[in-house]
C-alpha positions as CSV (number, residue, x, y, z in Angstrom):
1,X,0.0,0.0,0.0
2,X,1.1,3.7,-0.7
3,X,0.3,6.5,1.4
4,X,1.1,10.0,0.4
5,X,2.0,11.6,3.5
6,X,3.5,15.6,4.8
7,X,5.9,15.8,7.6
8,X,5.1,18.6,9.8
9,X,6.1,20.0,12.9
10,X,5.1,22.5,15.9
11,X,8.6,23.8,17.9
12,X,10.0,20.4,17.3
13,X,7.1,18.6,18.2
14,X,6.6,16.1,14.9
15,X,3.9,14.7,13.2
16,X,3.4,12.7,10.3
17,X,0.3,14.4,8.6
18,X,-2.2,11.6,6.5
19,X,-4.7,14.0,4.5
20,X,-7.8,11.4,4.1
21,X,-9.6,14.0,1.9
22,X,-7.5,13.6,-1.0
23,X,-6.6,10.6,-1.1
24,X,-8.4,7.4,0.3
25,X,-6.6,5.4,3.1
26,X,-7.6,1.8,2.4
27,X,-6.8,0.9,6.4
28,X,-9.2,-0.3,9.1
29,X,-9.9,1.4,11.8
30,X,-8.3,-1.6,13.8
31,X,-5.4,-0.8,11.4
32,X,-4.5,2.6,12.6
33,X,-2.9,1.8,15.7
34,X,-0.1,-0.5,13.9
35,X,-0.4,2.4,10.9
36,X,0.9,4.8,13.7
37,X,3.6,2.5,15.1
38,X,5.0,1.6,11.8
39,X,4.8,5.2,10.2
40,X,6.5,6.9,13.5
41,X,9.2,4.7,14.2
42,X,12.2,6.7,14.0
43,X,14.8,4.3,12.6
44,X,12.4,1.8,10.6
45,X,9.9,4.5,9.4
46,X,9.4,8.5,8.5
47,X,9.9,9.2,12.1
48,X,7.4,11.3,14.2
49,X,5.8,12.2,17.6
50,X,2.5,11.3,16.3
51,X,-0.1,10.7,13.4
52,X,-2.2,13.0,12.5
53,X,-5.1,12.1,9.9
54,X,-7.0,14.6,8.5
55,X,-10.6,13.8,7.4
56,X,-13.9,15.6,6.3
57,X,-16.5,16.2,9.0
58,X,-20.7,16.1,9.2
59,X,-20.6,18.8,11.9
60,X,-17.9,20.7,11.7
61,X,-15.3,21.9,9.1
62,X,-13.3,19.0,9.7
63,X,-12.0,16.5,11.7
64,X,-8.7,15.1,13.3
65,X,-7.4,11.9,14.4
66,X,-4.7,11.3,16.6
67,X,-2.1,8.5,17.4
68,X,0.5,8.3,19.3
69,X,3.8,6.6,18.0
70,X,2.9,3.8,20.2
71,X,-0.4,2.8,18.9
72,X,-2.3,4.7,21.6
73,X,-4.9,7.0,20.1
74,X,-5.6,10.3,22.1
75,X,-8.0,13.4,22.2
76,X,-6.4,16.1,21.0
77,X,-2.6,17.7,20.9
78,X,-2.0,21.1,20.4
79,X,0.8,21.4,18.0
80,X,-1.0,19.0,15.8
81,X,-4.0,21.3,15.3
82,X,-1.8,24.5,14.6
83,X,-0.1,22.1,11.7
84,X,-3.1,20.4,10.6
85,X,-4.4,24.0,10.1
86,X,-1.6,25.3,8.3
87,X,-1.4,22.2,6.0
88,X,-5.4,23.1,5.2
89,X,-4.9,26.8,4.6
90,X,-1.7,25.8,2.3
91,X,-3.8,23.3,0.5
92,X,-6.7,25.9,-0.2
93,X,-8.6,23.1,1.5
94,X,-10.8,26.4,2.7
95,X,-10.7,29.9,2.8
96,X,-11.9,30.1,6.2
97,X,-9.7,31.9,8.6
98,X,-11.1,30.5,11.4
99,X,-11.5,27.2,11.3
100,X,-13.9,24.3,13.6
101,X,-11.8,20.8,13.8
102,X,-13.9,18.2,15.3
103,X,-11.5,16.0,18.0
104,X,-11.9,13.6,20.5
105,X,-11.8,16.2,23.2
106,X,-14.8,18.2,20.8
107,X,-14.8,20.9,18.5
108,X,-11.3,23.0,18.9
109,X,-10.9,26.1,17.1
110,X,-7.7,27.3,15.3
111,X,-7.0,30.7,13.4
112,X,-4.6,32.6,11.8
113,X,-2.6,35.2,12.9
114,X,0.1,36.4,10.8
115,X,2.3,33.7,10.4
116,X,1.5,32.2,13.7
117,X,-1.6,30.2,14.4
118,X,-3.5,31.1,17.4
119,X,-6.0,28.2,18.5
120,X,-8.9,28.4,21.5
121,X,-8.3,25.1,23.3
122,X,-11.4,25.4,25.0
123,X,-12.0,25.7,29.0
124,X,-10.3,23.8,31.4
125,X,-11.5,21.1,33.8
126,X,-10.4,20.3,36.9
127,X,-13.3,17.8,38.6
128,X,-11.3,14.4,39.1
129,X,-13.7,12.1,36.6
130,X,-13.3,14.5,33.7
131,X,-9.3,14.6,33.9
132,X,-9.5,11.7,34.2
133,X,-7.6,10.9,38.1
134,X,-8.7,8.6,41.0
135,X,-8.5,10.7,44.6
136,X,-11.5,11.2,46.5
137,X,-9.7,13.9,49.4
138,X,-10.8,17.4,48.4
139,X,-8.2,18.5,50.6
140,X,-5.9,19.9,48.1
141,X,-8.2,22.3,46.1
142,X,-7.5,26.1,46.3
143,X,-10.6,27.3,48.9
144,X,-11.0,31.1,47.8
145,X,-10.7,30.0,43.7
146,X,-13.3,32.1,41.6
147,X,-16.7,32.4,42.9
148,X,-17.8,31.7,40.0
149,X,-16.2,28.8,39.5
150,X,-16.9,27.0,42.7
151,X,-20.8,27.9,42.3
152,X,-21.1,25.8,38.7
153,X,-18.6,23.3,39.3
154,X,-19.1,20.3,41.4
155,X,-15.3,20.2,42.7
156,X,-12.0,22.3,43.1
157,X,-9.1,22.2,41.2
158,X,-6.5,19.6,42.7
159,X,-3.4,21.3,43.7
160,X,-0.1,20.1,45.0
161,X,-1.6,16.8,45.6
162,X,0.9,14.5,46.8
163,X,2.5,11.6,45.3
164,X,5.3,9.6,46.0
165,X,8.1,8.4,43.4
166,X,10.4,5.6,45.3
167,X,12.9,8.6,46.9
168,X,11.0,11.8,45.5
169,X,7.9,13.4,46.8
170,X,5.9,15.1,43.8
171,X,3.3,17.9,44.1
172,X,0.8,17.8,41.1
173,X,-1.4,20.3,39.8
174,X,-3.9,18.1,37.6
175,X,-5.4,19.9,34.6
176,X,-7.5,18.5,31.6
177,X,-7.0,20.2,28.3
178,X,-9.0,17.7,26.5
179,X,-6.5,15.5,27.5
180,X,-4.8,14.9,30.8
181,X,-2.1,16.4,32.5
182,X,0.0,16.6,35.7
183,X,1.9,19.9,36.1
184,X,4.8,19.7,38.5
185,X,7.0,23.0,39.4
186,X,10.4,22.2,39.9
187,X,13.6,24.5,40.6
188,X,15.8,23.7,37.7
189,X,14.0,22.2,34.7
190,X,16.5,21.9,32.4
191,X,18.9,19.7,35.1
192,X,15.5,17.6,36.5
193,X,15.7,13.7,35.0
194,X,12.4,13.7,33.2
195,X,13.5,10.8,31.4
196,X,13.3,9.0,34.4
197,X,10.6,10.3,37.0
198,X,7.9,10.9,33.1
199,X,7.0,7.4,32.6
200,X,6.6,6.5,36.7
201,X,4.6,9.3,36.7
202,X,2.5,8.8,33.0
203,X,1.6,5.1,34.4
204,X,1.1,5.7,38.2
205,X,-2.2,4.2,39.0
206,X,-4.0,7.5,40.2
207,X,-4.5,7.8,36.3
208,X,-6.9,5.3,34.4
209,X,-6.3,6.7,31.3
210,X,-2.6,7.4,31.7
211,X,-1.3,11.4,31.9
212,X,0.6,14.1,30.0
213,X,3.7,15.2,32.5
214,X,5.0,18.6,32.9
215,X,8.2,19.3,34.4
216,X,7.8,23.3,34.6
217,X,9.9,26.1,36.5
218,X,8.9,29.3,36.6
219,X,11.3,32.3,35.7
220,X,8.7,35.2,36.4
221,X,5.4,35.7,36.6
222,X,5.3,36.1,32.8
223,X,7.3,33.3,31.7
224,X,7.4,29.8,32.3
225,X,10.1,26.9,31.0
226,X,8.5,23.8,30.6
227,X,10.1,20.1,29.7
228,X,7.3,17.7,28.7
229,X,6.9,14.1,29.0
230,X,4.2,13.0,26.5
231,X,1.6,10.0,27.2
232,X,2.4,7.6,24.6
233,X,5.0,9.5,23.0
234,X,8.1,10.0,26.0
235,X,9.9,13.4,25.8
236,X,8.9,15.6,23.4
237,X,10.3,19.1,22.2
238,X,6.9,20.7,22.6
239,X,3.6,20.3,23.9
240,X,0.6,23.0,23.2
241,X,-2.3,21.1,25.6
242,X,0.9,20.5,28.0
243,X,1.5,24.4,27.7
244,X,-1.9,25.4,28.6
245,X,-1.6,23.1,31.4
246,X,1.0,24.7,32.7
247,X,0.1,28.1,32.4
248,X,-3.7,27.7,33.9
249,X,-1.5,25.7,36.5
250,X,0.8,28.3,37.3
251,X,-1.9,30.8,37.5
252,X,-4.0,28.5,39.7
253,X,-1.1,28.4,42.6
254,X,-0.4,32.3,41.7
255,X,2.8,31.9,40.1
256,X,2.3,33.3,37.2
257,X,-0.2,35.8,35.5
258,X,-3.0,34.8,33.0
259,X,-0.9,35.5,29.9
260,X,2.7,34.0,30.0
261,X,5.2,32.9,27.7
262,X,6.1,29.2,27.9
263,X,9.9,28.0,26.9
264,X,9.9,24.5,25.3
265,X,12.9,23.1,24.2
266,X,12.0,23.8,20.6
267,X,10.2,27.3,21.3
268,X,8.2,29.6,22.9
269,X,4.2,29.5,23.1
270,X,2.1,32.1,24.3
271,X,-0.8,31.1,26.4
272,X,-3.5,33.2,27.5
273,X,-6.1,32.2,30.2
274,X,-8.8,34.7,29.4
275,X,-11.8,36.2,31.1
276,X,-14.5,33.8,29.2
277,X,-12.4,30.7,30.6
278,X,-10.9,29.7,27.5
279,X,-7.3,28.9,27.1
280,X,-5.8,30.7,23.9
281,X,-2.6,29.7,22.8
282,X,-0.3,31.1,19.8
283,X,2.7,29.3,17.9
284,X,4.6,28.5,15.0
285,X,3.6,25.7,12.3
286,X,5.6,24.0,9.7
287,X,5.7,22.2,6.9
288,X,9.3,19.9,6.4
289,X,8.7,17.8,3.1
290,X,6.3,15.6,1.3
291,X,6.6,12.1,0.6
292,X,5.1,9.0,-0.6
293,X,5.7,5.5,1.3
294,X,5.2,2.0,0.4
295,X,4.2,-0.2,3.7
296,X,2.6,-3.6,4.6
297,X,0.4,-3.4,7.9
């Protein structure tokens, strides 16, 4: 089978882009998983964070798939969507400049601005079942968090709940973004062994479905740097949900402001928490080469 394919990437974060419009991808969707593994492998394929499939849509403008480069298919990943929204505007697939992708984690809205695209990634959630995360003490929610917020929701957000790694003592700050995440603040970033303590943490039971680790440390109270250890992909350069993870985070311990600069290893993001609840965030997207490959699931 041959599959025309574009290599893409967000800050480093990489993504093997399938556009399902064009072209018909004769693969079950059984198939996809061992698609994904194949395609990403770095030494015996193109190489790649993730998959990204990019397919019409009977509610929105269109919709995005999501694998992992081991198997796993997730909700949503924030890089992906600023590339899977460059590649569409590059391919005159519309002339919309504001564009409604139908994920996983529902309908997530990216536009252009300039040369950057800036996506709304939707409100965050913080009740236990909708991260998803197994605690049942409310002890470590923030008491005086927004009014507002306290009044519609049916729980507060869990901060610096504690967890033990064999010698280390963790604090996490749980956020979903659509996906999962446990935000960690740590002195020196770049010197921590993510490597190590990422996994330990991605598979600790507290999680059913898994989680998105970030490493972050926080240089003022506008900027952020931030090492990320993926759920099903290890450590990646970037991480857009794991950004805006970080920043709400950050905000919710009163670390940081609202609108903050996160450092990834490939690049900066801006995030903005804004006053409607939504999480913007703003970054780079690129296109790296085309290609056609010949592969036998």
């Amino acid at each position: 089978m041959k599959i025309n394919f574009t290599k893409m990437h967000g800050l480093g974060n990489d993504f093997i882009l399938i556009d399902c419009i064009t072209q018909k991808l004769k693969v079950k969707s059984e198939e996809l998983k061992v698609l994904s593994k194949k395609l990403c492998h770095r030494r015996f394929g193109i190489g790649s964070d993730q998959l990204l499939l990019l397919y019409p849509s009977g509610t929105a403008d269109f919709r995005m798939r999501i694998f992992n480069a081991d198997g796993s298919e997730v909700e949503m990943c924030g890089n992906g969507i600023r590339c899977l929204a460059k590649y569409i505007w590059s391919r005159r697939l519309s002339g919309k400049a504001l564009l409604n992708i139908e994920t996983l984690a529902g309908l997530i809205r990216p536009q252009k601005k300039g040369k950057l695209v800036r996506v709304d990634m939707g409100e965050p959630f913080f009740e236990p079942e909708k991260i998803p995360i197994k605690i049942q003490d409310t002890r470590y929610g923030i008491q005086d968090y927004r009014a507002s917020y306290i009044t519609n929701h049916a729980s507060r957000p869990i901060v610096d709940y504690p967890i033990r790694i064999e010698d280390r003592e963790f604090k996490l700050t749980c956020v979903s973004m659509g996906n999962p995440h446990a935000v960690i603040v740590v002195d020196n970033v770049m010197a921590f062994p993510v490597i190590y303590y990422g996994p330990l943490l991605e598979m600790h039971e507290i999680f059913p479905k898994r989680t998105n680790v970030e490493f972050i440390e926080i240089l003022n109270p506008s900027e952020i740097k931030m090492r990320v250890w993926e759920r099903g992909a290890g450590e990646t350069m970037a991480c857009g949900t794991g950004a805006s993870a970080a920043a709400v985070a950050s905000s919710l311990k009163g670390l940081s402001k609202k609108n903050v600069t996160v450092h990834l290893t490939g690049g900066d993001l801006l995030v903005e928490w804004a006053k409607d609840n939504h999480v913007y965030m703003t970054g780079t997207a690129e296109e790296v080469f085309t290609g056609e490959i010949s592969i036998k699931l």
